[in-house]
C-alpha positions in Angstrom: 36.0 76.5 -189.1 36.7 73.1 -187.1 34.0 70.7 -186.9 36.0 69.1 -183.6 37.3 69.8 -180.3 39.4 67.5 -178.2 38.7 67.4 -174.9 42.1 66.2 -172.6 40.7 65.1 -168.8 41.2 63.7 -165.8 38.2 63.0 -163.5 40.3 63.8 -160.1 39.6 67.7 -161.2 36.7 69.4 -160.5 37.0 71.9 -162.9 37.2 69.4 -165.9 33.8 68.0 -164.3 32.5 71.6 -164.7 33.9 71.3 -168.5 32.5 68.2 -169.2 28.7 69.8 -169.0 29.6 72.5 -170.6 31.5 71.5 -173.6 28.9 69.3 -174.5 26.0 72.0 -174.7 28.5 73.7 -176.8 29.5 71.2 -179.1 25.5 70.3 -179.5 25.3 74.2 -180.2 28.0 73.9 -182.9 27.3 70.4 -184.3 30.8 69.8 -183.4 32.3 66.3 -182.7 34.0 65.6 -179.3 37.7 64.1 -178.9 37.4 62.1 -175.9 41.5 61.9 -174.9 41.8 60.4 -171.3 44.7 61.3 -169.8 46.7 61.0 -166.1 46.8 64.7 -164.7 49.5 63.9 -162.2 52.1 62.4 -165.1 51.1 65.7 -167.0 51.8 67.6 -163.4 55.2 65.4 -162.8 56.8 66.1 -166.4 55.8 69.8 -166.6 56.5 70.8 -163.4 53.1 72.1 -162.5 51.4 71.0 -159.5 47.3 71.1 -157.8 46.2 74.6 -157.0 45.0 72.6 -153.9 48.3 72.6 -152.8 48.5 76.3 -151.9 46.3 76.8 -148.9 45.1 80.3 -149.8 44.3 79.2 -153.4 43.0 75.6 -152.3 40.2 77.8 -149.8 39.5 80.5 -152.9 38.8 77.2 -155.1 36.2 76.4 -152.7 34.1 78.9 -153.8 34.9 79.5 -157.0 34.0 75.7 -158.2 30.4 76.7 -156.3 29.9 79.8 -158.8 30.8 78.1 -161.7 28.4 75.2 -161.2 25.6 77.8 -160.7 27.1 79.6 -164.0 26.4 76.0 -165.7 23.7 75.3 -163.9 24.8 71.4 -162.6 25.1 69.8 -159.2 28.4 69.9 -157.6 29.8 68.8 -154.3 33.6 69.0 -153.3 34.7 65.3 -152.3 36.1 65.7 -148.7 38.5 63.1 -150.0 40.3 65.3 -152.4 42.5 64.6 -154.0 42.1 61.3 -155.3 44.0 59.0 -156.7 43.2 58.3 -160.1 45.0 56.3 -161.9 42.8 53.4 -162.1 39.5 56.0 -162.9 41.7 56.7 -166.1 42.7 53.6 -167.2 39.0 52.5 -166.9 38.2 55.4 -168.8 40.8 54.3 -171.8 39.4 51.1 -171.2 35.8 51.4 -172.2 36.8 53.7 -175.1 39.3 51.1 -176.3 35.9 48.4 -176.3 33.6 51.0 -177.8 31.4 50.1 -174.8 29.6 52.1 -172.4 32.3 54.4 -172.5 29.5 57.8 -172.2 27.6 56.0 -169.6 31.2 55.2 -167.4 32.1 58.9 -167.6 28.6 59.9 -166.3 29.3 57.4 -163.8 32.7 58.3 -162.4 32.5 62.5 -162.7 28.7 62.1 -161.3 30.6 59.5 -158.3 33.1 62.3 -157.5 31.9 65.5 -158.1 27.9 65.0 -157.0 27.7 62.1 -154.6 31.4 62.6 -153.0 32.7 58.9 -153.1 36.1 57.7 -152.3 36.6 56.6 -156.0 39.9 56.1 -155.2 39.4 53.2 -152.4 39.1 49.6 -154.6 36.3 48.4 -152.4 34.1 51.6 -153.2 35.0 51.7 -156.7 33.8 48.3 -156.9 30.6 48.6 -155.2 30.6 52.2 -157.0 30.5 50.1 -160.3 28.3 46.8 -159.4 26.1 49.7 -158.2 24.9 50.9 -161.3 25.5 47.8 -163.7 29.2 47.9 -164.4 31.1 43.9 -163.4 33.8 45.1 -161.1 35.8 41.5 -162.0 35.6 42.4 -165.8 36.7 46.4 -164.7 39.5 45.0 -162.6 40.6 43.0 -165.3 40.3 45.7 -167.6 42.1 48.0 -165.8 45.3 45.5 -165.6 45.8 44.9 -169.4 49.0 45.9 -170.5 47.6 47.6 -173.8 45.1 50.0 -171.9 48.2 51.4 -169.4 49.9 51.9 -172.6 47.3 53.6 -174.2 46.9 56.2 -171.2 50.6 56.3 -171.2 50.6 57.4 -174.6 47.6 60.0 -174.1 49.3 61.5 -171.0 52.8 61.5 -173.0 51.8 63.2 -176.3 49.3 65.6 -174.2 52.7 66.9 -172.7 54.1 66.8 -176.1 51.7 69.3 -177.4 52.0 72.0 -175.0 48.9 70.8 -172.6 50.0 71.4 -168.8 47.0 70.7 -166.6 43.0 70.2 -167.1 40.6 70.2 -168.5 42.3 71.2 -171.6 40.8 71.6 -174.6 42.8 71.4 -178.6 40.7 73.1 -181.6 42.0 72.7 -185.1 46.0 73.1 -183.0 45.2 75.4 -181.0 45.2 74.5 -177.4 42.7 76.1 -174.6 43.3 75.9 -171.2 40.4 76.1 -167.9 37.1 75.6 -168.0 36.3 80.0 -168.0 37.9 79.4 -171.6 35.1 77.8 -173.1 33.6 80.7 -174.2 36.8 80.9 -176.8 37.0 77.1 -177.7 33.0 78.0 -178.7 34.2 81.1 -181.0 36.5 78.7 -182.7 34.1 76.2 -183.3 31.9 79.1 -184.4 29.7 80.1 -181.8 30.1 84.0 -181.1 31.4 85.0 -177.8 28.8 86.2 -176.1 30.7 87.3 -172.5 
């Protein structure tokens, strides 16, 4: 039985904020060790040919609602940002960033999925970002810098390339002992391979 799961994400979807809760009660359920692995959903979207269910009106307006009964499934806060979609490159490279320092990586994705998916900023305009950051104890100058180093684009470069690599095709996604889990109403099976019994 794995001891791990891998978690692939991309803050710009909601459902992977629904996932991020939830994976974590499971894996504190399981004793299993998460695999943080930030990666850019719209390289994954431009080199597998898939695209936003946002883009198809009927299924955008159905998504509405269905994001609202999943939060009350997990039981967390959720608000759809009126500025959906978001851009969020820099959001990812921040992510790979912080995980590349081994510093305050946990408290910047509290930050970032609580910014887009709870208090509905523009995480994708620089001037809100910044005061986004400076707001809660994160130096926007140090972040900007950050964000520009050539070796954390690589890294999300690299995530986003070998995430495509493996089969993964949108997110959150989810990789247990090679075995790849797609959507956040699959939990319930990445918890039965990290041992929990599927309880429906």
């Amino acid at each position: 039985m794995s001891t791990s799961v891998e978690f692939l994400f991309d803050f710009g979807s909601p459902y992977t904020y629904l996932a991020y809760h939830e994976l974590r009660r499971i894996a504190a359920r399981t004793e299993a060790s998460i695999v943080w692995t930030p990666i850019l959903l719209g390289g994954v979207f431009q080199a597998t040919g898939n695209h936003s269910p946002a883009q198809i009106p009927a299924k955008g307006q159905w998504m509405n609602e269905d994001l609202k009964r999943w939060a009350r499934r997990f039981g967390v806060p959720f608000r759809q940002n009126p500025h959906f979609p978001i851009n969020t490159l820099t959001l990812m490279r921040g992510a790979v960033g912080y995980q590349m320092r081994e510093l305050r990586f946990a408290d910047y994705l509290d930050l970032i999925f609580r910014g887009m998916w709870v208090e509905e900023r523009n995480l994708g305009d620089p001037a809100v970002l910044g005061a986004w950051l400076d707001g809660h104890g994160f130096d926007p100058e140090d972040f900007a810098k950050m964000v520009a180093d050539p070796a954390v684009k690589e890294r999300l470069k690299h995530h986003t390339e070998a995430a495509v690599a493996r089969g993964v095709f949108g997110a959150p996604s989810f990789i247990v002992s090679d075995e790849l889990f797609w959507g956040q109403d699959r939990l319930v099976f990445v918890a039965e391979a990290l041992g929990s019994p599927v309880t429906g």
